[in-house]
C-alpha positions as CSV (number, residue, x, y, z in Angstrom):
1,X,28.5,47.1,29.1
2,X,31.6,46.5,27.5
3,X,34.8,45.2,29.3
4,X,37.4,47.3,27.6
5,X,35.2,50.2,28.5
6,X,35.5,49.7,32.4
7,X,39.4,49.1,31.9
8,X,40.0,52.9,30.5
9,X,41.6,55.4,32.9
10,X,39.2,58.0,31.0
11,X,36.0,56.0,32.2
12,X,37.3,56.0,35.8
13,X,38.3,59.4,35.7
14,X,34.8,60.4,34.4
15,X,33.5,58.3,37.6
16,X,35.1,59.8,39.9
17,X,35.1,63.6,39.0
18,X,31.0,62.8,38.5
19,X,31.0,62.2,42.5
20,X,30.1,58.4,41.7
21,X,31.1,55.8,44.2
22,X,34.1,53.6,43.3
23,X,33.0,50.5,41.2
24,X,34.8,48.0,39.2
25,X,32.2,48.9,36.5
26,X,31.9,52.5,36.4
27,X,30.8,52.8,33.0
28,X,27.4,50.6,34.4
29,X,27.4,53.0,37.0
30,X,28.0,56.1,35.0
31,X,24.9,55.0,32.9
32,X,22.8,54.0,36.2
33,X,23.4,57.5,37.4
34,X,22.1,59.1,33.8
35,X,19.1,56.9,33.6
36,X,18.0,57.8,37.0
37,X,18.2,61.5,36.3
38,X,16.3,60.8,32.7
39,X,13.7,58.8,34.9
40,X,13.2,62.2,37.3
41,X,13.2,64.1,34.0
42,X,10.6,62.4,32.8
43,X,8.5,62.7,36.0
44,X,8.9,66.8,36.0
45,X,7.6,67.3,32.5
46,X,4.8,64.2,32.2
47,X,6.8,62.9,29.2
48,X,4.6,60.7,27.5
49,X,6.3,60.1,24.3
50,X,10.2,59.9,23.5
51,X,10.5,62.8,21.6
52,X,8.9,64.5,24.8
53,X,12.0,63.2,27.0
54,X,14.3,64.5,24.0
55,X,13.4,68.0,24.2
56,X,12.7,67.8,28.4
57,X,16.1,66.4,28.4
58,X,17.7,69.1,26.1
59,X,15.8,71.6,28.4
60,X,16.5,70.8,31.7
61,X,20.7,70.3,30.8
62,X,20.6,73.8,29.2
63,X,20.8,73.4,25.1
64,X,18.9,73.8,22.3
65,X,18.9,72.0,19.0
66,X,19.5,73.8,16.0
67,X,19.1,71.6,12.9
68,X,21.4,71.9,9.3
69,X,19.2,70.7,6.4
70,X,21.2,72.5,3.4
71,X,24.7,74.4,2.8
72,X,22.7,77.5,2.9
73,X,21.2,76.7,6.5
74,X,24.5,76.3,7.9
75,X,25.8,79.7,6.9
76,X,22.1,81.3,8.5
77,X,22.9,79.0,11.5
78,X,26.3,80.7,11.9
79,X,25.6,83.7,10.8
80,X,23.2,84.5,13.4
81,X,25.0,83.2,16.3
82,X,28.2,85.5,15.0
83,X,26.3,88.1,15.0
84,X,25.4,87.8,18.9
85,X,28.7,87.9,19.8
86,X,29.6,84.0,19.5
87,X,32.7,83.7,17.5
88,X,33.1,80.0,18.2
89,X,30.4,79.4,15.5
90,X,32.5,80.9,13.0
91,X,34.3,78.2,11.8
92,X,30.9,75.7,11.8
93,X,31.2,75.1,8.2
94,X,34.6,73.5,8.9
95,X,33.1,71.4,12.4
96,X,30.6,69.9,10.2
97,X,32.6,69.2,6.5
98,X,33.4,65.8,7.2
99,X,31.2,63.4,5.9
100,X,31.3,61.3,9.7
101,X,31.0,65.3,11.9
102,X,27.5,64.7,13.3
103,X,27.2,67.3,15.7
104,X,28.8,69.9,17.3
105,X,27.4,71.6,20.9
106,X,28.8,75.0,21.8
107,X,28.9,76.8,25.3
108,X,27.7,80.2,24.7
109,X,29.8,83.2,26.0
110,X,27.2,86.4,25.2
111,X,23.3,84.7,26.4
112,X,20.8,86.5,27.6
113,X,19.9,84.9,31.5
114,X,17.4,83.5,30.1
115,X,18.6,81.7,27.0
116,X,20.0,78.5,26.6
117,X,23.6,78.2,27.7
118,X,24.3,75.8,25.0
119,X,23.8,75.1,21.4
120,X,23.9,71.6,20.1
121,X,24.0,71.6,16.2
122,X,22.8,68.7,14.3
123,X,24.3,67.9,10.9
124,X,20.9,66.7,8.6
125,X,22.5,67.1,5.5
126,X,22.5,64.3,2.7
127,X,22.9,60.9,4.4
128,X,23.6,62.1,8.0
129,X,19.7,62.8,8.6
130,X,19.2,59.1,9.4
131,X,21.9,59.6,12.1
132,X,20.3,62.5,13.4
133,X,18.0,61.4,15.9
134,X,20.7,59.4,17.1
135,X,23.2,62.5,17.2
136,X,20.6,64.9,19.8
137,X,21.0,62.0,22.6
138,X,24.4,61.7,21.9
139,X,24.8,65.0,22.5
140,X,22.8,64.9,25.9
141,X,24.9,62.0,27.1
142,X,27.7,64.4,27.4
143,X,25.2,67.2,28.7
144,X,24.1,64.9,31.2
145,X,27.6,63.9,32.2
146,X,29.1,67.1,32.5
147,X,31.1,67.8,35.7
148,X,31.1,71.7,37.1
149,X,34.2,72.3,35.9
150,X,34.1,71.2,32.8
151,X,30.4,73.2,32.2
152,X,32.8,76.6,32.1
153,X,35.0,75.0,29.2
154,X,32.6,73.2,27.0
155,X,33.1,72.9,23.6
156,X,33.2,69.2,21.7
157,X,32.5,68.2,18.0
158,X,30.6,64.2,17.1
159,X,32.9,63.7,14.9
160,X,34.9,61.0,13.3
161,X,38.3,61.9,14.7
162,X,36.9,60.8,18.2
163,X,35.3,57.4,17.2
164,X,38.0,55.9,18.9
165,X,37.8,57.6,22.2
166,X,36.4,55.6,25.2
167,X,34.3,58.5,26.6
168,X,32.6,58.8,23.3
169,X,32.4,55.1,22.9
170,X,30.3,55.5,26.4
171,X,28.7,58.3,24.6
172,X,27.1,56.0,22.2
173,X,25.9,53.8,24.7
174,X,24.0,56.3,27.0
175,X,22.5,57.3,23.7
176,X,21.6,53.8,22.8
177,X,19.8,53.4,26.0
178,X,18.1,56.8,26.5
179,X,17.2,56.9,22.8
180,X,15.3,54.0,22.6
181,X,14.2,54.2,27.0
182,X,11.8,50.7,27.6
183,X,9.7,52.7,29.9
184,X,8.9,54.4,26.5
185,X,8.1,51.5,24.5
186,X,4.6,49.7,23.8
187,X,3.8,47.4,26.6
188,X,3.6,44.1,24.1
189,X,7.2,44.8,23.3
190,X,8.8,41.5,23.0
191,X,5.8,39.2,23.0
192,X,6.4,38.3,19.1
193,X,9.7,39.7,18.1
194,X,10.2,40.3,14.4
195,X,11.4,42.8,12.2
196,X,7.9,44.2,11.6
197,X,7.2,44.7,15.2
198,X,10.9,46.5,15.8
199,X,9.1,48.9,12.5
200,X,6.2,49.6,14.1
201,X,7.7,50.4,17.6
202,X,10.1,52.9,15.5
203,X,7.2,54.1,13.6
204,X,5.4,55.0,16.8
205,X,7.9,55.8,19.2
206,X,10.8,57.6,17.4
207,X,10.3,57.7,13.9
208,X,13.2,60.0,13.4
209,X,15.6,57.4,14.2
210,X,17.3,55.4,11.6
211,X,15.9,52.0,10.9
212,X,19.6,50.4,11.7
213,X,19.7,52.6,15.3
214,X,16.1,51.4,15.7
215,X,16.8,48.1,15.2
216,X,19.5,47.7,18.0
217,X,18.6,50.3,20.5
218,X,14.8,48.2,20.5
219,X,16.6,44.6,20.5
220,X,18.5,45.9,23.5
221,X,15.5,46.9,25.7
222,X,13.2,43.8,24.8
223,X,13.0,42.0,27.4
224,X,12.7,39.0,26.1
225,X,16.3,37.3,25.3
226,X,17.0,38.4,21.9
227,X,20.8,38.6,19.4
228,X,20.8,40.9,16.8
229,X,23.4,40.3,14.0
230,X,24.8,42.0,10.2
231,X,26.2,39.1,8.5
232,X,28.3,40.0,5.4
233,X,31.2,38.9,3.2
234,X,34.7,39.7,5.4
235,X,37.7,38.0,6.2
236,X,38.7,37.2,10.2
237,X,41.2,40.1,11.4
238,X,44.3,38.6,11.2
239,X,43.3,37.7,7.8
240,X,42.6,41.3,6.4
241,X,46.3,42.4,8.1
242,X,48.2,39.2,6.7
243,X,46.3,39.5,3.1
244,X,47.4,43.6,3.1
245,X,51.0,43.2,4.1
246,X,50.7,40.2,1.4
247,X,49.3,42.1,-1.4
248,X,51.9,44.8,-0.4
249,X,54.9,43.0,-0.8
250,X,54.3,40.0,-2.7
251,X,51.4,41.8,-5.3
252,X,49.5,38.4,-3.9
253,X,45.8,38.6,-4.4
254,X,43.3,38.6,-1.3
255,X,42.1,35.5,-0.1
256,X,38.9,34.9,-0.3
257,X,35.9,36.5,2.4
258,X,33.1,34.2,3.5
259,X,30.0,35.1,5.1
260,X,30.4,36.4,9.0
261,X,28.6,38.2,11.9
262,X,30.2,41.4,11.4
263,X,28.1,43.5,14.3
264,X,26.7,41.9,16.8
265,X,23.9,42.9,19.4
266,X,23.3,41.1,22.4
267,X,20.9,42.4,24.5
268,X,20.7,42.3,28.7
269,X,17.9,39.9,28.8
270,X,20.0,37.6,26.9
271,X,23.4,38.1,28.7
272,X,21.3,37.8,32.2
273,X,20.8,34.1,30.8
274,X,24.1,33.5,30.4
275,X,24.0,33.8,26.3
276,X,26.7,34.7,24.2
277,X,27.4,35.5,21.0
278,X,31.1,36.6,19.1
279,X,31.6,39.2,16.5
280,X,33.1,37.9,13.1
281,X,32.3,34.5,13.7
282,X,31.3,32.7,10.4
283,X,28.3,32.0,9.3
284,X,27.2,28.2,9.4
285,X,26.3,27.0,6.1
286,X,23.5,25.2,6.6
287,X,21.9,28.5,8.9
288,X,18.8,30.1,6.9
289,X,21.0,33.7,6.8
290,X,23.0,31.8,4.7
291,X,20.4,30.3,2.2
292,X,19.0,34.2,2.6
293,X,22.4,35.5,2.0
294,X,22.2,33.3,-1.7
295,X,18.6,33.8,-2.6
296,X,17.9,37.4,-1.0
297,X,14.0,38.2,0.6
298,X,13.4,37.0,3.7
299,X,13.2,33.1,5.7
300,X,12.8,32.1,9.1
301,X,14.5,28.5,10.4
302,X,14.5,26.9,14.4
303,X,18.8,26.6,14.9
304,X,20.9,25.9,16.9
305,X,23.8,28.4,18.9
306,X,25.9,25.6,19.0
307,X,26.2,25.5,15.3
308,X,28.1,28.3,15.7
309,X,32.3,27.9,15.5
310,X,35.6,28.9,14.6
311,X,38.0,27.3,12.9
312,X,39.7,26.0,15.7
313,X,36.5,23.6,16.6
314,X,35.6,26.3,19.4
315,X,31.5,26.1,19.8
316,X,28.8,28.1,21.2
317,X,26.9,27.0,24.4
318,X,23.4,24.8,23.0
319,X,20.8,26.8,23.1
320,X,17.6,26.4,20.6
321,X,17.2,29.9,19.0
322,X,14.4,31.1,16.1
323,X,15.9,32.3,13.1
324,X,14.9,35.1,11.5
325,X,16.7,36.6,8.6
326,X,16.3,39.1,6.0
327,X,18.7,40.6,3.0
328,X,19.2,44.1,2.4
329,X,21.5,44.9,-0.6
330,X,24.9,43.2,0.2
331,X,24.4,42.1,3.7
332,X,21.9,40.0,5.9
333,X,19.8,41.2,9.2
334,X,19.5,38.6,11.2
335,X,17.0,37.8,14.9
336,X,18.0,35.6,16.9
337,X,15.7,34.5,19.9
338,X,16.8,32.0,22.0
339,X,13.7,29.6,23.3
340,X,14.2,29.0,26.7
C-alpha cells in the first residue's frame, strides 16, 4: 500500500469513522477490513467464480448495475428511473459526457422495500467498455466502505475530476484487489509466469476485465515475487517542467525522451522479499525491453536489478530477475521475476 496514502487526513478520517482501530497504516487496514467482509461474502452465496462475488457483492451492499452500451441506452436508463420519482438521474447524460466519467452510483429516494437502494451506472460506451469490469468494483469499494451516515447522503460520480483524491486513489486499490481476489484464481497461478498464463487466467476468471487491469491486478496476487512494468519514450519530471517553462519563454525545443519505466507494478510477494523497483527509471540499454523496444515482437533475457540506475550512479539491490518483454504499439510490457 502506498505511503502517501496512509499520510492523508482523508484516509484516517475514513478509518476512524469505519470503527477501525487506530493504525499507522489505515489504508492496509481499511483494505483488511473489506477483504474480510468479501471473504464472508463469498461464504453466504458459495461464489465459485469472480463474477459470482461481483454480483453477491453488489447484492449484499444494496445496488444494482445498470449498464450504458449507446447514447440511446443512456436516455432509456434515465428515463425510466425519472419516471419513478428519481430526479437525480436526470442530469446522467451530463455525469457520464466526459470521456474519463466511468460510473456514477445513485441513492435512491422513491424504492419499493424491496428494491435495491442503490443504482450504480456503468459507462460501456466506445472505449470505456474495457474499463468496465474495473468500474463495478470500484464502485463496491465505496459501497463496502460506506459509513451509516454517509449511507443517507450518497451520491458520487468515477470520474476524472476526482483522480486526484486520496479516497478514490484507495478506491482503486480495493478494486485492484477484490477484482482480481487470489482465492479466485487457478491453483497453478504463478508456477510459470508469462504473459500467456496472465491471458488465460483473464480468459477464465474475468474475461470482462481489460487486458492492461488484468495484467496488474493478476501480477499483484501471484504469489510468486513478480515486477510488472510499461516502458515508453518520456522524459524524468523535472525534465518535462524545465523543457515546458523552456519552450515557453525561450521557443527552445524539447530535449530529447529516452526509454523509461513509466508504471510500475510490484507485487506483495516481491516487496515481502525486500524488492524494489522505481517508477521512471530509465531503461538499461543493453536490457532485452530495450532491444524489444527497437525491433518490436516479443524476447525473453536473464538480467540483472542492479542494472537498473539513475543518472546520479544510484543502483538497484542485485537480484537475478527473468526478463520477459513484449511491444505493443509505442510502448513495451515488461515481467520481471526475480529468481531467488
Amino acid at each position: 500500500m502506498s505511503i502517501r496514502l496512509d499520510s492523508k487526513p482523508q484516509i484516517w478520517t475514513l478509518a476512524a469513522d469505519l470503527g477501525l482501530a487506530t493504525s499507522e497504516k489505515p489504508s492496509r487496514t481499511i483494505l483488511d477490513s473489506v477483504i474480510r467482509r468479501i471473504k464472508k461474502i463469498a461464504k453466504k452465496f458459495s461464489c465459485t467464480c469472480l463474477n459470482e462475488l461481483l454480483n453477491a457483492t453488489a447484492g449484499e451492499v444494496g445496488t444494482v448495475f445498470e449498464e450504458i452500451h449507446s447514447d440511446d441506452n443512456l436516455r432509456q436508463i434515465r428515463l425510466k428511473y425519472v419516471r419513478k420519482g428519481e430526479t437525480a438521474f436526470a442530469n446522467l447524460e451530463d455525469e457520464l459526457s466526459g470521456s474519463k466519467d466511468y460510473a456514477i452510483t445513485i441513492r435512491r429516494m422513491h424504492r419499493e422495500g424491496w428494491e435495491p437502494q442503490f443504482v450504480s451506472v456503468i459507462d460501456c460506451r466506445f472505449d470505456k467498455v474495457y474499463r468496465s469490469y474495473f468500474s463495478k468494483w470500484h464502485e463496491l469499494a465505496h459501497l463496502l466502505t460506506l459509513t451509516p451516515q454517509m449511507r443517507l447522503v450518497f451520491r458520487r460520480t468515477h470520474s476524472s475530476s476526482a483522480v486526484q483524491d486520496p479516497e478514490e486513489r484507495l478506491m482503486d486499490v480495493i478494486a485492484s484487489e477484490l477484482g482480481f481476489f487470489r482465492e479466485f484464481l487457478p491453483d497453478d497461478v504463478g508456477d510459470d509466469v508469462s504473459f500467456d498464463m496472465i491471458e488465460r487466467i483473464r480468459q477464465e476468471c474475468c474475461p470482462a476485465a481489460s487486458r492492461q487491469a488484468a495484467m496488474i491486478g493478476i501480477v499483484k496476487a501471484l504469489p510468486q515475487p513478480c515486477i510488472l512494468i510499461q516502458a515508453e519514450l518520456a522524459l524524468r519530471k523535472s525534465e518535462a517542467a524545465r523543457a515546458a517553462q523552456m519552450v515557453m519563454d525561450m521557443g527552445l525545443a524539447d530535449p530529447t525522451p529516452v526509454l523509461r519505466a513509466v508504471y510500475v507494478t510490484v507485487n506483495n510477494a516481491a516487496r515481502e522479499q525486500g524488492i524494489t523497483f522505481h517508477k521512471n527509471w530509465r531503461v538499461p540499454k543493453e536490457s532485452v525491453i530495450a532491444r524489444v523496444f527497437e525491433s518490436g515482437g516479443y524476447a525473453a533475457s536473464l538480467e540483472d536489478l542492479n542494472w537498473w540506475s539513475t543518472s546520479g550512479g544510484l543502483h538497484l539491490v542485485a537480484c537475478p530477475v527473468m526478463v520477459k518483454a513484449k511491444r505493443n504499439w509505442d510502448t513495451v510490457a515488461a515481467l520481471l521475476i526475480p529468481q531467488l
